[in-house]
N, C-alpha and C positions, 0 to 999 in steps of 0.2 A: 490556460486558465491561471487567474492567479488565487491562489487557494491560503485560506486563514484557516486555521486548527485551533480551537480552544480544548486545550489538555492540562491536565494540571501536574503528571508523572512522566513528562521527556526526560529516558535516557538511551545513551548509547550503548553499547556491547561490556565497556570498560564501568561501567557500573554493575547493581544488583538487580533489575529490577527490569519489566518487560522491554524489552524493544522494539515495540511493534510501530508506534511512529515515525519512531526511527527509521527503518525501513522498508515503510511504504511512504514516506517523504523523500525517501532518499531515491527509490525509486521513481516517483513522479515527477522527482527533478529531471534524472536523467532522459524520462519523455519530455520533457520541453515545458514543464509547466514551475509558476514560481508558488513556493510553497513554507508559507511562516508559521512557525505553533508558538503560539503564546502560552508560557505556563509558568507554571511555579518552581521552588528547591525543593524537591523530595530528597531525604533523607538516604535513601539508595540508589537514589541514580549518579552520577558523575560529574551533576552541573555544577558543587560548589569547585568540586576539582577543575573544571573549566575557566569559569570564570575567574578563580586565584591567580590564572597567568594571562588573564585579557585585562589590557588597560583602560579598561570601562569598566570596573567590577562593581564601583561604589554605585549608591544611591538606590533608589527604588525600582528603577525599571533598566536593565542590563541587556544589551543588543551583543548578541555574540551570531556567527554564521558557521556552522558546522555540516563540512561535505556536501555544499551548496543549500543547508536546509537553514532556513535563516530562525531567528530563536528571537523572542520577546522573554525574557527571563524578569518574570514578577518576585522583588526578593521579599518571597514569604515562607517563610520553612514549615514544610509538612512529613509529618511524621505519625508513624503508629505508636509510637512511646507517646503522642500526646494523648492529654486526657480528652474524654466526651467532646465538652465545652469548648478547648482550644481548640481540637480537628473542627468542630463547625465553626468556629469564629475565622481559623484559619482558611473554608471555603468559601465563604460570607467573604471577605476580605480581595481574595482572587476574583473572587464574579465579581464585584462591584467597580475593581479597579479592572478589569477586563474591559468592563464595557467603552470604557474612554477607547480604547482600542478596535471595540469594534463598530464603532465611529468615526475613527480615522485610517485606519488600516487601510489599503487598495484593495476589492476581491471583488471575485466574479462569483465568490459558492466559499461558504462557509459550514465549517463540521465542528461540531460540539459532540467530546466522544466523554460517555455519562459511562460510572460514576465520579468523582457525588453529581447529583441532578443541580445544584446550581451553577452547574457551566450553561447552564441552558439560559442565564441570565443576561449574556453577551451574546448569544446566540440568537434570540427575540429580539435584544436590538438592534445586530445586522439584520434581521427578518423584516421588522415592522417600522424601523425607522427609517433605514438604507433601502429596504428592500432587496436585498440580496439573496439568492437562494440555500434554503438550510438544507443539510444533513445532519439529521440526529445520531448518534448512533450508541449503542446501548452494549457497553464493556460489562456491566452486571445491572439487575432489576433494582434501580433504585425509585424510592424507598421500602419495594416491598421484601428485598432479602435487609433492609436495616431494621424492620418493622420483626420481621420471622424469627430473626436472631436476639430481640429483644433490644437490640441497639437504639433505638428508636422507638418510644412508645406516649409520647404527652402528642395531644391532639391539636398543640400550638405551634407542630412543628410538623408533623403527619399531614394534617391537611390541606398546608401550603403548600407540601412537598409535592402531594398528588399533585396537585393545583399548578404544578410548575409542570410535572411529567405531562400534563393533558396538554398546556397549552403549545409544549416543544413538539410533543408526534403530530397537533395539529398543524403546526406551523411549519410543518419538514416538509417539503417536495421529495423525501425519501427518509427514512428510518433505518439501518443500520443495527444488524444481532450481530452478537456470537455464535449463536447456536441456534439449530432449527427449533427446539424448545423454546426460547428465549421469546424466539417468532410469535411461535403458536402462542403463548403468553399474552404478549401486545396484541394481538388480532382476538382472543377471546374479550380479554379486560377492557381494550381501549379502543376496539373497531381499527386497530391499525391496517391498511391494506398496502402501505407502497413502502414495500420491504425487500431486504436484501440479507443474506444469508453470508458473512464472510469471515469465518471463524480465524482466531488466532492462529499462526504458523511457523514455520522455524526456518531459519537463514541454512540449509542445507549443506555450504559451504563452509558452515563449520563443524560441521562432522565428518564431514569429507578428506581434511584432511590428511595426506599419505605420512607424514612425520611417524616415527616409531613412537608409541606415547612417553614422556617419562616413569622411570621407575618406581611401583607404589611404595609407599613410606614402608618401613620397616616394621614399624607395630601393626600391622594390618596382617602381617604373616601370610598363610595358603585361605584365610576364612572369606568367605563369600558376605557380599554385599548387597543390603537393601538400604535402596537412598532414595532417601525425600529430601527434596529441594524446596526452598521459599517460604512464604510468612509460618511463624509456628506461635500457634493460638490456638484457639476454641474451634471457631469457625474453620481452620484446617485442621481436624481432625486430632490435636495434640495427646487427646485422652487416648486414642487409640496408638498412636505411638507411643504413650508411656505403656501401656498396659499390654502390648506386641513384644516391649522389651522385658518388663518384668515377666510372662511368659515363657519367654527366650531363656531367660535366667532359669525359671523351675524347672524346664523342662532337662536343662542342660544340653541347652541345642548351641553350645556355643562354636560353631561350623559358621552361625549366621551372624551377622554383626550390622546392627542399624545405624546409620551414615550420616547425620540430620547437616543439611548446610544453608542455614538461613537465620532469621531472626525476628522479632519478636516477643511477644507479653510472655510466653510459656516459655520462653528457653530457660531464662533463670533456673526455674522446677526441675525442667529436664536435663540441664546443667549438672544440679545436685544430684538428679538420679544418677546419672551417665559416671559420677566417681564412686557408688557405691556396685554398678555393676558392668558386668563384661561384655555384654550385649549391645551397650551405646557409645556410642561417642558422637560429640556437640563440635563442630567445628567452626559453626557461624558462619553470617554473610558470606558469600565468594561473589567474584566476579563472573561471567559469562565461562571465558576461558577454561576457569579452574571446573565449573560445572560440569562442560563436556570431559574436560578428565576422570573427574569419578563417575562421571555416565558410563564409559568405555569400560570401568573396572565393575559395573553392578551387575548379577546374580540378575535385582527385577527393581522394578523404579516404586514407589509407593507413592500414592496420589488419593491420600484421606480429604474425604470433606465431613463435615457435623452433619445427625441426622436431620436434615430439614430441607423438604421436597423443595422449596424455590431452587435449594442448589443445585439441584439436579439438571437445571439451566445452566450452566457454567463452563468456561470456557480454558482451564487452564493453561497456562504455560509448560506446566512440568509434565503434560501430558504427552505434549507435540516436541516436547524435546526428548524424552526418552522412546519414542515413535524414532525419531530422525536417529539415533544410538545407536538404533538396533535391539533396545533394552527390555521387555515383557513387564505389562502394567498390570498391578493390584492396584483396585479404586473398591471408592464404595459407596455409589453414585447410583440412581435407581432411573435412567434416562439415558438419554442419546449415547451419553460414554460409553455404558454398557451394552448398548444393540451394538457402537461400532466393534468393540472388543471382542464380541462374541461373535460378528460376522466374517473379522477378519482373523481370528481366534491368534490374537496378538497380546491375551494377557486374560486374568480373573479381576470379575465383580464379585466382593464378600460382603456382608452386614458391616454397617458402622461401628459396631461395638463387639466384633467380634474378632480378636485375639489369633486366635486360634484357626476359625478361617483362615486367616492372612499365611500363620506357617504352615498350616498347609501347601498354603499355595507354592508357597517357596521348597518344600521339601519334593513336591512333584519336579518342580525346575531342577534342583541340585539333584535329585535322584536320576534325571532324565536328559544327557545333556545334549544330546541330539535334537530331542523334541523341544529344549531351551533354545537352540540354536536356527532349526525351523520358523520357531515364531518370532526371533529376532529380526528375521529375513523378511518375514510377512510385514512385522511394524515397518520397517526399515521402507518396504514397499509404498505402505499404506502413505507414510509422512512423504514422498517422491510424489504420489499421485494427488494427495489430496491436500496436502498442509504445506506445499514448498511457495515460501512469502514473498517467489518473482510471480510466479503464479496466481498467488489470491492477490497482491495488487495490483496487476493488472485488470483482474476482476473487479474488484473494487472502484478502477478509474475509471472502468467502463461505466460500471454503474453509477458515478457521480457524471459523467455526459452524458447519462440519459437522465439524469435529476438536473441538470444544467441546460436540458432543451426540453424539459417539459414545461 
């Protein structure tokens, strides 16, 4: 098949930021199929560093081929440091000039992986122009977690939005979750019925690897590690990591030391906090690589979300990577995370706004290191069985031939 991706966040491993088209592109090359993602410059991914050393770099639309996944590079830069206004001008801008694309483009099956939902804009017209067949698939509930989180609240922008989400699940010959939540979502709200279940996963081979690790930095000492990974904001639970480490601080549990490697609206704050106490330290974006190194050194991985039930849909990254570690998860998630957590007893569900939960959870672990070590094995299991990304895209391609012969 020849397959077109409208994405707006391709990177590869040498960036910040998921790699999940990565590869499962990379994968469905190597079964025989060709496969283009047209997208934009996000801010943590690696494509400005790409394209600096291809001699095509200028102009508006950048053709690079990377590990046989060929790349339509929209040069429009997108970023979380933008404000409201720019982020949607900046999505507005990508769909519109998409579409030329998906007009000309060769494809047998086209996938539009939402959010934001105006990817769905290129997406209707390989559908209703080309007639091509869609795959929608659905990375987080948009507009209803932009709507929850207050991101999102004039009715000149909300209503269209539905207005787009209805007309894309109708127009899919298959719909595409993250999560079995995510599912039950779409099938309550929108009558969705031709669904498929193929959550985020992790490249297993890279924590696999036999290398001795390098040695941890010197200011780290004997003290145990809790590390969040990835956006730090509201919406990732930022309060609760301030307020885990001023705890840390009172209590004088300085044994524990919070690890923060990412970025984001809240780091500034947490920045400032992290030099008045002993509990934090900010180390900012990292690449893939550096991730799994202080994966290998943490105590338990921390994976905060804000209180607001849509997210309990959600698919993270830093869940499946500290899964594949070996590393025991504190979340605080009221949904699927939690039944798997608790089934495969690979980690604790606390309150969002509770502190104190969280060291707990950690002083069971550092008091217990046998039983730490047990459910490292079990995660470690768990991401083998369920989360390993030769695995779910295969899944995945399966289930685009059977949206490509229906």
């Amino acid at each position: 098949m020849q397959i077109v991706v409208f994405y707006q966040y391709f990177s590869t491993p040498n960036g910040r930021w998921s790699t999940r088209f990565y590869h499962l592109a990379k994968h469905w090359t190597k079964r025989g199929h060709q496969v283009t993602v047209v997208t934009s410059v996000y801010d943590k991914s690696d494509l400005d560093e790409l394209l600096g050393t291809h001699r095509r770099k200028r102009g508006w639309v950048r053709h690079l081929e990377v590990e046989g996944i060929r790349l339509v590079v929209l040069a429009i830069p997108i970023s979380n440091r933008q404000s409201f206004s720019r982020r949607i001008a900046s999505f507005l801008c990508y769909a519109l000039l998409s579409c030329w694309f998906a007009l000309r483009l060769p494809a047998d099956l086209v996938i539009a992986s939402s959010g934001p939902i105006t990817v769905g804009l290129p997406a209707l017209v390989a559908r209703l122009v080309r007639r091509r067949r869609l795959v929608f698939e659905c990375r987080d509930l948009w507009p209803e977690g932009a709507i929850a989180l207050g991101a999102l609240r004039n009715p000149l922008l909300t209503v269209p939005a539905f207005g787009l989400a209805r007309a894309c699940y109708r127009a899919a010959s298959l719909v595409v979750t993250l999560s079995r939540d995510m599912a039950d979502h779409l099938r309550g709200r929108f009558a969705v019925d031709r669904l498929a279940v193929v959550p985020n996963g992790v490249d297993l081979q890279a924590f696999a690897d036999s290398e001795s690790p390098a040695p941890a930095p010197s200011w780290l000492g004997d003290r145990q590690v809790l590390l969040y990974t990835g956006n730090l904001g509201p919406t990732n639970g930022s309060a609760l990591i301030e307020t885990c480490a001023r705890r840390l601080e009172e209590l004088g549990e300085t044994r524990f030391l919070l690890v923060l490697l990412g970025e984001g609206p809240a780091r500034a704050s947490l920045q400032r906090l992290a030099e008045d106490l002993d509990t934090l330290v900010v180390l900012g974006p990292r690449p893939k690589r550096e991730v799994v190194f202080w994966l290998r050194r943490a105590l338990a991985a921390l994976v905060p979300l804000a209180d607001a039930p849509i997210l309990a849909t959600s698919s993270p990254n830093k869940l499946f990577e500290a899964l594949a570690a070996g590393v025991p998860v504190i979340q605080t998630t009221d949904g699927w995370i939690a039944e798997l957590l608790a089934d495969h007893r690979c980690g604790y569900t606390v309150p969002p706004q509770d502190p104190d939960a969280v060291i707990e959870a950690l002083r069971r672990l550092a008091d217990d290191p046998e039983a730490r070590r047990a459910a490292g094995r079990r995660a470690r299991t768990l991401a083998r069985e369920q989360f390993d990304l030769e695995k779910l895209a295969d899944r995945y391609l399966a289930s685009l031939h059977e949206a490509y012969g229906s």
